[in-house]
C-alpha angles and dihedrals in degrees: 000000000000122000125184121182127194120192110201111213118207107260113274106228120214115266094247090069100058094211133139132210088265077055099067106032085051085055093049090063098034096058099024137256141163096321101039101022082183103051118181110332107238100011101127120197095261090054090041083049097049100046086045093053090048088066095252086125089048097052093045088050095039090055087035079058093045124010117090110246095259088050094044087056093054082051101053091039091053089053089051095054088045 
C-alpha cells in the first residue's frame, strides 16, 4: 500500500506588505471572498489593510486556533462590545 501526505503551509506574503498569516486571512473576510462573497459593506482595501496590519487578524485567528467553541463565542462577543 501506497501512501502519499501533503502538508499544506499557510502562504508566505511578501515582506512589503507587512502582513501575517491572521492578516490575510482578516482581509479575506473583511472584502469578501469564497466563503463571504459580501464581505464587510463599506470596508474598503486601505481600511482592511490597515486593521489587518494593527494584529487584530492575528489575535481572531489566534482564539479561532485555541479557544473551545463556548469560549470562542464570549471572545468574539466581548470585541464586538470594544
Amino acid at each position: 500500500m501506497n501512501t502519499h501526505t501533503s502538508t499544506a503551509h499557510p502562504p508566505s506574503p511578501h515582506p512589503s506588505i507587512e502582513l501575517t498569516h491572521g492578516g490575510l486571512v482578516l482581509i479575506a473576510l473583511l472584502r469578501g471572498g469564497d466563503y463571504a462573497p459580501e464581505g464587510l459593506p463599506g470596508c474598503g482595501p486601505g481600511t482592511a489593510h490597515a486593521l489587518a496590519r494593527a494584529g487584530f487578524g492575528d489575535t481572531l485567528l489566534n482564539a479561532a486556533n485555541t479557544l473551545p467553541p463556548e469560549r470562542l463565542e464570549m471572545f468574539l462577543d466581548a470585541r464586538r462590545d470594544e
